[in-house]
N, C-alpha and C positions, 0 to 999 in steps of 0.2 A: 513903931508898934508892928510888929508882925502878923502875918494872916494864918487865923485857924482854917485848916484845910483838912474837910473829912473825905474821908477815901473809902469811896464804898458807900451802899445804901443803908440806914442803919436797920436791926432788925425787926426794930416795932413800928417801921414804916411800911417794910415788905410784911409783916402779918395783918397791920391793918389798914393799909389804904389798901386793899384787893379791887374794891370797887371803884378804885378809878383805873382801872382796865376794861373798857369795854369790849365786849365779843367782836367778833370780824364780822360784815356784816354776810359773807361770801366763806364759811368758815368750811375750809379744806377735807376732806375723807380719807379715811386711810387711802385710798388709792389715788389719792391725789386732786380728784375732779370736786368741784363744787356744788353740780347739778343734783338731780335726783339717783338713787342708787343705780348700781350696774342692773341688778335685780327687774326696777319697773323699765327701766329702757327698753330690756328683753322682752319682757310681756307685752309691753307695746309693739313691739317688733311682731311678735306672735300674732298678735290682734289686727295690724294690718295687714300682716304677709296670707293670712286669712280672708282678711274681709277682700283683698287683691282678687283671690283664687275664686270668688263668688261676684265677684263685678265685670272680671274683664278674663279670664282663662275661655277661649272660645268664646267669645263676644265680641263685637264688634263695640268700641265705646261710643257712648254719647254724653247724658246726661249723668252714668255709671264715672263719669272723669270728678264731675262735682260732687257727687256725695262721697269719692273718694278724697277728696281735698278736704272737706269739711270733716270729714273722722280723722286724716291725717291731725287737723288744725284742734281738735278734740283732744287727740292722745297729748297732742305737745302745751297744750293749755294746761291737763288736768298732771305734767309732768313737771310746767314751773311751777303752777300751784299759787300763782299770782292773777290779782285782775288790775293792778294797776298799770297804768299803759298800754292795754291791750286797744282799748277802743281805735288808735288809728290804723294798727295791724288787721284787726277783723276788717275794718270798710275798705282797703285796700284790696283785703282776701276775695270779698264778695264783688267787687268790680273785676277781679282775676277771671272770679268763675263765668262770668256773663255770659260774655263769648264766647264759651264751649257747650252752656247751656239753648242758647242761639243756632249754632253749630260748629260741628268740629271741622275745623281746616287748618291751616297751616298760620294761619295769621292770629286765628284766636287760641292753636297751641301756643303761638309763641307770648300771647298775652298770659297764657294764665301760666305757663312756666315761670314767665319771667316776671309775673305780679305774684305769684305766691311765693319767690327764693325772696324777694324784698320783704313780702310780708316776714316770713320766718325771722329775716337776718334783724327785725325791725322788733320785733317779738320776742326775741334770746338778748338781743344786747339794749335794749329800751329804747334804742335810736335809730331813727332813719337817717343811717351812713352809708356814703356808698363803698368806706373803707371796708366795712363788713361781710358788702356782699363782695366782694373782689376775694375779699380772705376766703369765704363761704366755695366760691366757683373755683377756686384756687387750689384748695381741698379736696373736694369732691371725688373728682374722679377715682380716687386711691385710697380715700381717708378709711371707707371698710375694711379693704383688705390690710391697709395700716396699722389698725389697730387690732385686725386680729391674728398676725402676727405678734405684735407687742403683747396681745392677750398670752399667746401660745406660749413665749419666752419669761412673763414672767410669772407664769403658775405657781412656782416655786416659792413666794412670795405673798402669797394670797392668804387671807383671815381663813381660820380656823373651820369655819362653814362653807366656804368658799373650796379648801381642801378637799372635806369629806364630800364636797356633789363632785368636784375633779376625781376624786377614788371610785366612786361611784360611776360616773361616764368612761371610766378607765376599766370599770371592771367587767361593766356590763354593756356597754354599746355591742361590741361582736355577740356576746350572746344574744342579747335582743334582736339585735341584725341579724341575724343566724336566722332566727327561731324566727321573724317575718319573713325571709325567704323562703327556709323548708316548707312554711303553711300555704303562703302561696302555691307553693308547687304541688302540695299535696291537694289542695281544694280544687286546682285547676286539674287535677287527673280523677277526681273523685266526683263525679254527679250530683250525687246525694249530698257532700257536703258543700258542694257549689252552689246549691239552688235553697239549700239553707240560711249560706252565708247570703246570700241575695237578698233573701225576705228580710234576715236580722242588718245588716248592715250595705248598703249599696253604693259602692264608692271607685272611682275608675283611677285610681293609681297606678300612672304610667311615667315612663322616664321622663317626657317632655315639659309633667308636672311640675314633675321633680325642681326640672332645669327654670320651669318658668317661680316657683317659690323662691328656688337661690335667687337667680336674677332680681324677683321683685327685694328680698332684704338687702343687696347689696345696694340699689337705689334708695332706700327709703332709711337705713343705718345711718347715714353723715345725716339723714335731716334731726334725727334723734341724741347722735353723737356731740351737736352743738349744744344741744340742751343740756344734755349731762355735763356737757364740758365748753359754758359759754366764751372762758378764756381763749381758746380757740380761733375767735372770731377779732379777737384785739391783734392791734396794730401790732406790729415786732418794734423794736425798742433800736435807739441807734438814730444816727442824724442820717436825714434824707438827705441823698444825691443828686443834685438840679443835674437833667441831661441835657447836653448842650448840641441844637442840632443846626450843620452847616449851612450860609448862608445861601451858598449855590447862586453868587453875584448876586445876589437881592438889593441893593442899595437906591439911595435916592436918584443917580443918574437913571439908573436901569429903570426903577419905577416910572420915573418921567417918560423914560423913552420907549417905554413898553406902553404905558398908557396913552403915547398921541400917535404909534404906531394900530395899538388894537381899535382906536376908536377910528381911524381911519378906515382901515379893513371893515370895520362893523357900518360905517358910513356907505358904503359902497351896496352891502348888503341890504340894509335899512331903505335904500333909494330904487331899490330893482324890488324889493316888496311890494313899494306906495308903487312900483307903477303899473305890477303887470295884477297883484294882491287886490290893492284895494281900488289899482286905478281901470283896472280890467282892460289892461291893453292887450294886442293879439302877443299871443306866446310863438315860440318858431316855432315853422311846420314841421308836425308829427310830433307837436308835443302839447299831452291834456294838462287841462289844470291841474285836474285829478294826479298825473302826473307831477307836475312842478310842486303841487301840497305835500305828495309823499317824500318825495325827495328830501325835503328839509323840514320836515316835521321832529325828526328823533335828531337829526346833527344838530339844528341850531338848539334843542333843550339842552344836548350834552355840551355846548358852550355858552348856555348862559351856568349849566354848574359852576364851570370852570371859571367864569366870572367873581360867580360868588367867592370862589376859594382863592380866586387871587387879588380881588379886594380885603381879605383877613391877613391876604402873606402882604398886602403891597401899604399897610395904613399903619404901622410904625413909622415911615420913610414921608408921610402927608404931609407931614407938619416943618419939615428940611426945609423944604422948598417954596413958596409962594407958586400959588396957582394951582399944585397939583390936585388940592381936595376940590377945586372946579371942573378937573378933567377926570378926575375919579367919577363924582354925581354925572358929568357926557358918560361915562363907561355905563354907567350902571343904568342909567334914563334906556339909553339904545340896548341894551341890552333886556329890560321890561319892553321896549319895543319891537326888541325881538323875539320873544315869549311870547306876548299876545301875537306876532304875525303866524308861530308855529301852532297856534290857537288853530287861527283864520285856516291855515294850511289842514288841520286836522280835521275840523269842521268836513269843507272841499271834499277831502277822500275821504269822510264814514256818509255823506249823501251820497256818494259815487259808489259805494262798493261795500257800505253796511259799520254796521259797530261789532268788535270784538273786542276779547278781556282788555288785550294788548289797547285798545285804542282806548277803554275808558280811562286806564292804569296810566298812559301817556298823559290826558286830558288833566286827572286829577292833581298828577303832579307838577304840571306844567302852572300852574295855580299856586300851586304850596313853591313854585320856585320867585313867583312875581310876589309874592310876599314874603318870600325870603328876599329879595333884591331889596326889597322895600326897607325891611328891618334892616340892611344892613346900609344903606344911605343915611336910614335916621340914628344910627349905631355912631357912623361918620360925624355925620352933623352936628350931633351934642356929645362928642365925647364917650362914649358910651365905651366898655372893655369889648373885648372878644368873648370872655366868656358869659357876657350879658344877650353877647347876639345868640352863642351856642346854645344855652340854657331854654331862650325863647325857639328857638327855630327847631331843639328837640324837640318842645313841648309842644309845640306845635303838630307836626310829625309825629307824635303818639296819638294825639286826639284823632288825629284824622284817621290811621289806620285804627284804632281804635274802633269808631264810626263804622268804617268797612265793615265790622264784624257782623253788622247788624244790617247790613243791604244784602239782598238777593240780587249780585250782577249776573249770576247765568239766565234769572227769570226778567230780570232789566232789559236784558241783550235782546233775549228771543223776541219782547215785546217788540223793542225799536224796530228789529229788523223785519216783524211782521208787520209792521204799521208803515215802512217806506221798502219795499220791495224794489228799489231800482233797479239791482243785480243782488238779488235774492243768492245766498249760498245755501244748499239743502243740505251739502255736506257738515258744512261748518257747525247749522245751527240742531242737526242728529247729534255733534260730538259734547255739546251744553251738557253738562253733568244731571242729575234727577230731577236738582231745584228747579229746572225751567219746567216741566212737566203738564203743573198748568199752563201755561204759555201755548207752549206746545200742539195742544190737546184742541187747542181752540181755530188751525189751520188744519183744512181737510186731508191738504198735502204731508204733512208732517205727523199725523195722529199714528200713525203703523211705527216711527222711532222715540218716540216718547215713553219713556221706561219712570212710572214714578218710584218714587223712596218706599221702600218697607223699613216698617217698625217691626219689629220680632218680637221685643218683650220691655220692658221697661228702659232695661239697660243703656239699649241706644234710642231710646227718644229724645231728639231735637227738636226743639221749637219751629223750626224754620219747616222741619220735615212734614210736623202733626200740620202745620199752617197749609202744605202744600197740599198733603193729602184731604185735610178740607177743605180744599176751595174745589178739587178733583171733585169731592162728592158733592158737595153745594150746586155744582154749572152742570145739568144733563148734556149729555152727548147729542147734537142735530142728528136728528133721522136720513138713514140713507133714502134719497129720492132715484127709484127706479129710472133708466131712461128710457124704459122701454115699458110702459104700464099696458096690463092687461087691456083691453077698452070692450065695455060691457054693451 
């Protein structure tokens, strides 16, 4: 029996099964992109490179940073035109802005930078990947000018409407351009028409403006350009390449013999701590404690790093050899041993000689490293991967700078050092940025360099500033006591 074989669809299948074709759910535009038209991207473009010009052109930013991230987060919300999955994008957004609302420095720039490019990338492609944002930073820097070039080249090519505004900007930009210059010039050599144009319209258009408008679209284009075009942000296609990187004699010999060499070395160290550290014996002559703490305060932190990082290179190789995850846990023990001595050491020199950024920023880290040692013995212990320890010891390490954002260490500082004056610095504690102010304000000796925060206008209000500035006005100034009084 033979097989009937039809060739081809017949054709009152293609007339009436149409609707088993469903729509794409991402369906394409003439120009290719998926997102919302070229059209609103623009106008959103408009609308921030505006509200840019009225927040921060000649301002100093503060609080002016948040409400421009929240209009950003506005434009690209009302461009997907979705609220499904947004909710974990926005509570990300709003822990971004914190700490700039807090205040602005460099640590809470780097938060709200780098918590709002997540939120976005989280926001355009429905997922929190970090494949997205890598594509997203990856882009950036170029993706404006990229694409307007590609814009420029394929004009030719454009819908019908799209044409006639290209004919249009083609025919008339130099005349309009023309015809704004001449007026200028005319109005600036004409009094009368000067001082008209002033009352009707008053507007300081100058070059720098100019430069600062472009500047702000070409930063704030890619965040818009993902939207209209969230394909963008997908991975490229093609089998990933494992890179393969050299051992650099890392093997289980080596690891043995590096680990009963370093715990030795660290042995030696550990034992000249307990004696002169905690056991307070005489140090040689002409040498302070104070001394001996500073000395190995910042070196032993920089090799309990180095600890850490070569417990992650040396714990493939643990398992070779019997014994060695016992002399791993001696590496890492004296090593926490050594952390808390660079403790003890740091203590020593801030009674001796006061607290500065540098020493709270030592202290704090020196903590976040004893609990990295920590995680990474219990990482050992049960098995645990490396990217279980990295994942924690980020996360870790965010929270904490994090945190920072919201402490006043210059008002911290000044306080310590007016509460233990051992060797007071008057220099050091003059050069404390504004925050210390109150602080400041409260020793007689220091009230002539104590400069507090101004507010201008709304723009740059920071929380930390208005805080300081009230407590300024809350505490009256003690009365100068004559030394020399009249006597009646």
């Amino acid at each position: 029996m033979g097989q009937f074989i039809v060739r081809g669809v017949p054709a009152s299948v293609l007339q009436d099964s149409w609707w088993l074709d469903a729509p794409d759910k991402n369906p394409s535009k003439e120009d290719g992109t998926t997102g919302p038209s070229n059209r609103d991207a623009t106008v959103g473009l408009v609308i921030l490179v505006a509200l840019a010009d009225v927040l921060f052109f000649e301002h100093v930013p503060g609080i002016s940073l948040a409400a421009y991230a929240l209009a950003v987060a506005g434009v690209v919300w009302v461009l997907l035109d979705r609220r499904a999955g947004m909710t974990g994008p926005a509570v990300l957004l709003v822990l971004s802005i914190l700490p700039v609302v807090e205040y602005v420095q460099a640590l809470s720039l780097a938060f709200f930078f780098g918590g709002s490019t997540v939120a976005l990338c989280w926001a355009v492609s429905g997922q929190c990947q970090g494949t997205s944002v890598r594509r997203f930073l990856s882009q950036y820097p170029l993706l404006s000018i990229r694409q307007g070039i590609e814009a420029a080249q394929h004009s030719h090519s454009v819908s019908k409407d799209q044409r006639i505004a290209h004919r249009i900007l083609r025919e008339w930009s130099f005349p309009v351009g023309g015809a704004l210059v001449l007026t200028s010039l005319i109005i600036s050599a004409n009094p009368v028409l000067s001082e008209w144009s002033d009352r009707i319209w008053h507007f300081d258009l100058r070059f720098d403006r100019l430069l600062f408008w472009f500047g702000v679209a070409i930063l704030i284009w890619p965040v818009l350009a993902i939207v209209r075009q969230p394909e963008l942000l997908s991975p490229r296609l093609g089998p990933k390449q494992r890179r393969g990187f050299p051992a650099f004699g890392v093997n289980a010999q080596s690891v043995a013999n590096a680990l009963i060499t370093f715990n030795m070395l660290l042995a030696i160290q550990t034992g000249m701590d307990v004696v002169y550290l905690w056991g307070s014996a005489e140090l040689p002559k002409g040498m302070s404690y104070a001394e001996y703490a500073h000395r190995g305060a910042y070196p032993l932190l920089a090799t309990a790093l180095l600890a850490g990082a070569f417990a992650l290179v040396a714990r493939p190789f643990l398992n070779e050899r019997s014994g060695l995850t016992r002399w791993m846990m001696l590496w890492l023990a004296q090593n926490v041993l050594l952390v808390i001595s660079s403790m003890m050491r740091l203590s020593l020199y801030v009674e001796s000689y006061g607290l500065t950024y540098l020493r709270v920023h030592a202290a704090m880290w020196m903590v976040l490293v004893v609990v990295g040692l920590s995680l990474t013995g219990w990482q050992i212990l049960k098995g645990k991967s490396n990217r279980w320890l990295l994942v924690r010891s980020t996360a870790l390490g965010i929270i904490v700078l994090y945190a920072c954002c919201f402490v006043n260490f210059a008002a911290l500082i000044a306080r310590w050092n007016i509460e233990h004056p051992v060797r007071f610095d008057f220099y050091y504690a003059c050069q404390l940025n504004q925050m210390a102010a109150a602080e400041l304000m409260k020793d007689s000796r220091l009230r002539d360099c104590a400069t507090p925060p101004v507010i201008d206008n709304w723009r740059n209000w920071g929380f930390r500033a208005d805080r300081v500035i009230r407590n300024l006005n809350a505490e009256p100034l003690p009365e100068k006591v004559d030394e020399n009084p009249r006597r009646g």
